[in-house]
C-alpha positions as CSV (number, residue, x, y, z in Angstrom):
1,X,15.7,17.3,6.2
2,X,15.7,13.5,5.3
3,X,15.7,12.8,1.9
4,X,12.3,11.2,1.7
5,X,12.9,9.5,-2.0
6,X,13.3,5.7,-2.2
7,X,15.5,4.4,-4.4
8,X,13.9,3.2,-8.0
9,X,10.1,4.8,-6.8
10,X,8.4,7.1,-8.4
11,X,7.2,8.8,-6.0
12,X,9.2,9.6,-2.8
13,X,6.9,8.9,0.7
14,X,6.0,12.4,1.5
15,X,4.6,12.8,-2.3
16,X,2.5,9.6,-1.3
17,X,1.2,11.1,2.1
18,X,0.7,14.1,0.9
19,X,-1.9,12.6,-1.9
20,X,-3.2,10.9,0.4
21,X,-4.1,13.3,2.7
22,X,-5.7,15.5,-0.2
23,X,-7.8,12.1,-0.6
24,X,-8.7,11.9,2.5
25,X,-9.7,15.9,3.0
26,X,-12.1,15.5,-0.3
27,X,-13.9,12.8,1.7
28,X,-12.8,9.5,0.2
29,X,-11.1,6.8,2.1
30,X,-7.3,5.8,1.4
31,X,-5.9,2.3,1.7
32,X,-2.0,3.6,2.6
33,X,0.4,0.1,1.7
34,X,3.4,-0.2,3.0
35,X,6.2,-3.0,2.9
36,X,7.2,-4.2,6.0
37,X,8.8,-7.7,5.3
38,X,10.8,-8.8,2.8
39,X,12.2,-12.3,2.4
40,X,14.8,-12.7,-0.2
41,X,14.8,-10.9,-3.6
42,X,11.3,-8.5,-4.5
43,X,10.9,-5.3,-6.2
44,X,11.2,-2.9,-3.5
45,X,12.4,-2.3,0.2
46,X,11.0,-1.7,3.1
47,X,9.2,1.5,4.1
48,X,8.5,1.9,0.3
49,X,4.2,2.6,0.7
50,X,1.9,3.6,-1.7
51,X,-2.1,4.7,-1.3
52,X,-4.9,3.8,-3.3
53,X,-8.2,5.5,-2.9
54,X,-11.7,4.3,-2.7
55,X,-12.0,5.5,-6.3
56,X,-9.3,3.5,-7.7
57,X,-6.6,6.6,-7.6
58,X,-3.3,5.2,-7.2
59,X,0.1,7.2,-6.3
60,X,3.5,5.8,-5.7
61,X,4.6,2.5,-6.5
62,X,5.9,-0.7,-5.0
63,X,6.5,-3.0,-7.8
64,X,5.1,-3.7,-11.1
65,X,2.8,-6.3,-13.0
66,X,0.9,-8.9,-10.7
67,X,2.9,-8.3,-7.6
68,X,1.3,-4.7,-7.9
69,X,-2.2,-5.8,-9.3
70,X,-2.4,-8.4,-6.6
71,X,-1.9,-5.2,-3.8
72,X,-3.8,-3.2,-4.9
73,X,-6.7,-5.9,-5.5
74,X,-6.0,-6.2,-1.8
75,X,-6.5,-2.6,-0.7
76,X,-9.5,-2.1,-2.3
77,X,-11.2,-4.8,-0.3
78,X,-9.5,-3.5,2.8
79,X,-11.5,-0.5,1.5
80,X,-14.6,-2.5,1.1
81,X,-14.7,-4.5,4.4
82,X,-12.9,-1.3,6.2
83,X,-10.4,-3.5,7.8
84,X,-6.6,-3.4,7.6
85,X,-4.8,-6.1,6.9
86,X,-1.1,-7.6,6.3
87,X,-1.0,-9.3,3.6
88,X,1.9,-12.1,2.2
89,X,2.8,-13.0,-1.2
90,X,5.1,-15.6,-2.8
91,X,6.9,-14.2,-5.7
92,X,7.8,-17.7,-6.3
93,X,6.0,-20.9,-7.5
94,X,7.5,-23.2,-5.0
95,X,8.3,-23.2,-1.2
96,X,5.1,-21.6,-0.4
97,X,4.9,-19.8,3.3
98,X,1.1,-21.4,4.4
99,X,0.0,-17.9,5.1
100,X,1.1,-16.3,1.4
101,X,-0.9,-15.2,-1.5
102,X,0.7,-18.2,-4.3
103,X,2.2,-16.4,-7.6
104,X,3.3,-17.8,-10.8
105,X,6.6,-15.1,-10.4
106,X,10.0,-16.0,-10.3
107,X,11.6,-13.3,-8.4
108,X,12.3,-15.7,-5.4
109,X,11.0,-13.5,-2.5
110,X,8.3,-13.3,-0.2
111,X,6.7,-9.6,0.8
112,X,5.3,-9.0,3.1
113,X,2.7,-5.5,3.5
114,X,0.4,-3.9,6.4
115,X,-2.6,-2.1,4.3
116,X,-4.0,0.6,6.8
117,X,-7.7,2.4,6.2
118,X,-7.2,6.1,6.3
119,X,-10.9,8.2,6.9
120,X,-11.8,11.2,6.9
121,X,-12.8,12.9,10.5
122,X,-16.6,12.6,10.8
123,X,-15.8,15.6,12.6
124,X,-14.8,18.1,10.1
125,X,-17.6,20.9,10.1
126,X,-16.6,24.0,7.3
127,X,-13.5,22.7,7.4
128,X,-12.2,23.2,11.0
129,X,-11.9,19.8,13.4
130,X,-14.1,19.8,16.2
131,X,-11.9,16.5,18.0
């Protein structure tokens, strides 16, 4: 078996699915984050994801302070305009990419993350899927 745990997270990636997927099978939609560029110095690698429902639940992580607040802020109107998205952000004042999300951090990098919409089947009837 892999070892699913990323170094540093809370949360290893199967924990994330796997709340996700009990999200998704109580009806609510899932904005599933992960980090699939990374240009110079950031919190976390890639492959590191983490889901935030359409009620604001929130499991895994991949950072901390306004790098986090900033993706999340993102997901949830992913979630509202049920579109995915990639989404950049500088987490550096300077040397802005044209297509990045400016911060006032000083970590140096940029990241870069695909937030995908996760629904539930409008084909669940008592439970069983009738696709």
């Amino acid at each position: 078996m892999l070892n699913t745990k990323i170094k540093g997270s809370e949360s290893s990636n199967v924990e994330v699915l796997e709340c996700a997927l009990q999200e998704i099978t109580s009806g609510r939609r899932v904005a599933l984050i992960t980090i699939i560029g990374k240009e110079g110095s950031g919190p976390r690698d890639l492959g590191v994801i983490i889901a935030v429902s359409d009620n604001g639940l929130k499991k895994g992580t991949i950072g901390g302070g306004l790098f986090k607040e900033i993706v999340v802020k993102e997901a949830l109107k992913a979630l509202s305009e049920d579109k995915p998205r990639r989404v950049k952000i500088a987490l550096r004042p300077e040397n802005i990419p044209e297509d990045a999300i400016k911060t006032s951090m000083y970590c140096g990098g940029v990241i870069e993350v695909f937030i995908n919409i996760l629904k539930p089947s409008p084909y669940k009837y008592m439970g069983r899927d009738y696709m």
